[in-house]
C-alpha positions as CSV (number, residue, x, y, z in Angstrom):
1,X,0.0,0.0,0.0
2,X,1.7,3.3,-0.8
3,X,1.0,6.3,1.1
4,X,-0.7,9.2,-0.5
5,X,1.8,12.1,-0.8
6,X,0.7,14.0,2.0
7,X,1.8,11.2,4.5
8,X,5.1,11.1,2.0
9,X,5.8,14.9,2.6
10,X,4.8,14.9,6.7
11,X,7.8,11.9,6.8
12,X,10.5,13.5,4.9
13,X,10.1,16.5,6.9
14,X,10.2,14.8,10.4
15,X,13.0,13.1,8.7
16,X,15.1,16.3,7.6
17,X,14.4,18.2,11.2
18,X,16.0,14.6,13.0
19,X,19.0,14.9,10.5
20,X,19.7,18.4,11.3
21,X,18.6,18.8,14.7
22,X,15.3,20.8,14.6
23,X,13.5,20.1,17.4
24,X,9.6,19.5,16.5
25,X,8.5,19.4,20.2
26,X,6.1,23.1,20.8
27,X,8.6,26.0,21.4
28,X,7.5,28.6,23.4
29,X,6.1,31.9,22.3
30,X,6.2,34.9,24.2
31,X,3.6,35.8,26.4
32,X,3.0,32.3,26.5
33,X,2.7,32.2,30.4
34,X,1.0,35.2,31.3
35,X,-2.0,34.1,33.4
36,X,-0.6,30.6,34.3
37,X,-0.7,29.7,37.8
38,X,2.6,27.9,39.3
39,X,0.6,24.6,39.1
40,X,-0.5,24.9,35.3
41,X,3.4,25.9,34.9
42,X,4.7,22.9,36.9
43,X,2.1,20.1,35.6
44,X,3.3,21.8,31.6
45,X,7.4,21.3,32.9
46,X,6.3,18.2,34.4
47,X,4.7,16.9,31.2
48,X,7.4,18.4,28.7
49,X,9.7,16.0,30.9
50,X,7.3,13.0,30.3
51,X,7.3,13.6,26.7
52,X,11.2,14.9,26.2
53,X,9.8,18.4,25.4
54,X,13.1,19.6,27.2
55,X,13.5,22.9,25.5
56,X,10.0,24.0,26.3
57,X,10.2,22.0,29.7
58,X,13.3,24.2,30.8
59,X,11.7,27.5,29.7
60,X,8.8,27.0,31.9
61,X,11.3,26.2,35.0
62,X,13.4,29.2,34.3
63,X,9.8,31.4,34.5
64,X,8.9,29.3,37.6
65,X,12.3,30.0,39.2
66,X,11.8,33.9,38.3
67,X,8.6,33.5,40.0
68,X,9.5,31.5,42.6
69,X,13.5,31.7,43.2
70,X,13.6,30.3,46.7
71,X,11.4,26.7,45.5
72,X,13.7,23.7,44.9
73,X,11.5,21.8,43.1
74,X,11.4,24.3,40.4
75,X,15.6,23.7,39.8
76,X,14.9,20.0,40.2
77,X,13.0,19.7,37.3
78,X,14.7,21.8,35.4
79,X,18.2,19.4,36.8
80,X,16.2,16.2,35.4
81,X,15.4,18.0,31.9
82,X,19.3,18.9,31.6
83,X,19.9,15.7,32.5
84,X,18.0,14.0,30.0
85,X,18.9,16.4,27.4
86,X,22.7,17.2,27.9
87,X,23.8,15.3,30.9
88,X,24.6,14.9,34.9
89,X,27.1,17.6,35.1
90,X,24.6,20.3,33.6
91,X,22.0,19.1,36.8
92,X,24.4,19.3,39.3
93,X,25.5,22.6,37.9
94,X,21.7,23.7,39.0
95,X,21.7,21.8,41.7
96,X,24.9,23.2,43.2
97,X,24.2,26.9,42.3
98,X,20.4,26.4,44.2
99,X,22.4,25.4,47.1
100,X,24.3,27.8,47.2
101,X,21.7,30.5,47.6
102,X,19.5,28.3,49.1
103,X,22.2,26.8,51.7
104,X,19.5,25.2,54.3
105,X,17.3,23.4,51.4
106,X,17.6,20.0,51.7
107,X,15.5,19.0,48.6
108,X,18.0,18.6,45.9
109,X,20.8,17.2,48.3
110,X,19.6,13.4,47.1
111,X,19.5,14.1,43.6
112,X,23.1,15.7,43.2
113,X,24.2,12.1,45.0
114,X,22.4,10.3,41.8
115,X,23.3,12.7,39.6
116,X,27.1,12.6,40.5
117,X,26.5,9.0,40.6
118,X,25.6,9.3,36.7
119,X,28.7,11.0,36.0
120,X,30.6,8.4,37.8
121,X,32.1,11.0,40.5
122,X,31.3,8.4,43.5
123,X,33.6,10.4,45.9
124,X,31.4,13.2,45.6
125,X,28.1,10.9,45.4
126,X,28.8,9.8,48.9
127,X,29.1,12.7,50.1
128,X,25.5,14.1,48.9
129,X,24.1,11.0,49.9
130,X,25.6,11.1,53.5
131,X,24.4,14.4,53.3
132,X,20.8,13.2,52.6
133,X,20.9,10.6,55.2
134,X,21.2,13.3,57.9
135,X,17.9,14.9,56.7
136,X,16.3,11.6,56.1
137,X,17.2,9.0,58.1
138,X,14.5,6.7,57.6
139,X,14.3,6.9,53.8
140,X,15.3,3.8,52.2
141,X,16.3,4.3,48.7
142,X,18.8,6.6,49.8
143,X,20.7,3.8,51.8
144,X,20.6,2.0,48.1
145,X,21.5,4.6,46.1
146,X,25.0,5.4,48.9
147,X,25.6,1.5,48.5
148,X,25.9,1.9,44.5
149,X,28.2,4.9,45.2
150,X,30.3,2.5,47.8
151,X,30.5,-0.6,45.4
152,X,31.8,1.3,42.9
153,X,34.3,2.7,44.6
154,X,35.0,-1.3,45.8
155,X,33.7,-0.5,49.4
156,X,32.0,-3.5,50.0
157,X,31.4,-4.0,53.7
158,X,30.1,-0.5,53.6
159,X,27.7,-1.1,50.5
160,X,26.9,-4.3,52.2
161,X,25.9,-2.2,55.9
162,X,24.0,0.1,53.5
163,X,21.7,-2.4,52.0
164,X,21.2,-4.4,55.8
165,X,19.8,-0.8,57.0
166,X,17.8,-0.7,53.1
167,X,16.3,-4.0,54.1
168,X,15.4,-3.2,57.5
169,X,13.7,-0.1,56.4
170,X,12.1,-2.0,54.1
171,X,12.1,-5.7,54.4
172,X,9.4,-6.9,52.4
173,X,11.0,-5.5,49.0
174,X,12.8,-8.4,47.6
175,X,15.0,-6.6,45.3
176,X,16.7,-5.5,48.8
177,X,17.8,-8.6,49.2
178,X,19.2,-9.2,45.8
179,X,20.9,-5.6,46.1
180,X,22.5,-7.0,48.9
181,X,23.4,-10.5,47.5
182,X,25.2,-9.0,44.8
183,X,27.4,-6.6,47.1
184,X,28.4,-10.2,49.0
185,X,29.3,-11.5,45.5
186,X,31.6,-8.7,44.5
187,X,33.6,-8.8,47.4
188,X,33.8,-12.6,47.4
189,X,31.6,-13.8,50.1
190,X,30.0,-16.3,48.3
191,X,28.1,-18.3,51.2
192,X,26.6,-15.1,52.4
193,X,25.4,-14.3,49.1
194,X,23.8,-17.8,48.9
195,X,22.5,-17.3,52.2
C-alpha cells in the first residue's frame, strides 16, 4: 500500500528536522505564560519531561524560578530536563548553584548524589548522599543509592551495611535482598550471598 503524498511529505520532513537537529517538540512563544498559575506551569514542565519536550520543559522552570526563586523543586526539574537532554554535570551545575543561595534546602541534596552518581564521580556521590541521610534517616532508597556509590568505589562492607539498613527499612521489598546478595558477591563472600 503506498502512502498518499501528504503522508510522503509529513515523513520527509520529520525526517530532515531529525538529520539536522530541529527540534519538533512546541517551542514557546512569548507571552505564553502570562496568566498561568505555578501549578498549570509545573504540571506543563512536568509533562514536557514525560514527553522529552526539554526545551520548552526548561523554559517553563526558568519562569517558575523567576517567580518562585527560593522553591527547589522548580531547579529540580529543570536538573532532570538537563539531565535528560545534555547530561549529569549540567544538573548538578543547577543543583549546586540552588544550594548555594538556598544553603539550608535539603531538597536537591539526594539528587546531586544520583546525579554525580551518573557521572561516575562516586567520591562526591557519597558525600551528597551522607548528606541526605542526615535529613532523612528513615528513607530507604537513599541507603541503596550510597551502596551503589560505595560498590563502585570497591567498598564493600560498607555497601553491604547500607543495603542491611535498606532491608530493614524496608524488608518486604525483595529486590533488597538481591541488592544486597550482589554486594556479597563482589567482594567474594560467596556463602553469604547464597544465604
Amino acid at each position: 500500500m503506498m502512502p498518499n503524498s501528504k503522508y510522503k511529505y509529513l515523513i520527509s520532513v520529520i525526517a530532515l528536522a531529525a538529520v539536522l537537529g530541529i527540534a519538533l517538540a512546541p517551542s514557546v512563544r512569548a507571552g505564553e505564560f502570562d496568566g498561568k498559575t505555578i501549578a498549570q506551569l509545573v504540571a506543563s514542565a512536568k509533562s514536557d519531561f514525560q514527553h522529552r519536550h526539554c526545551e520548552r520543559g526548561i523554559a517553563i522552570c526558568d519562569e517558575l524560578i523567576r517567580r518562585q526563586p527560593a522553591v527547589a523543586d522548580h531547579y529540580i526539574i529543570k536538573a532532570s530536563l538537563l539531565d535528560y537532554q545534555i547530561g549529569p554535570n549540567q544538573a548538578i551545575s543547577v543543583l549546586e548553584n540552588y544550594l548555594k543561595k538556598y544553603p539550608h534546602s535539603a531538597s536537591p541534596i539526594d539528587e546531586l548524589g544520583e546525579y554525580y552518581t551518573s557521572a561516575g564521580n562516586y567520591d562526591k556521590a557519597l558525600i551528597w548522599f551522607s548528606e541526605a541521610i542526615k535529613f532523612w534517616p528513615t528513607k530507604a532508597d537513599i541507603y541503596h543509592h550510597r551502596s551503589i556509590a560505595y560498590a563502585s568505589l570497591k567498598r564493600y562492607d560498607q555497601a553491604i551495611g547500607d543495603l542491611t539498613t535498606y532491608i530493614k527499612l524496608n524488608p518486604k521489598h525483595s529486590r533488597g535482598y538481591q541488592w544486597r546478595a550482589a554486594a556479597y558477591q563482589q567482594s567474594g563472600q560467596w556463602a553469604k550471598s547464597i544465604e
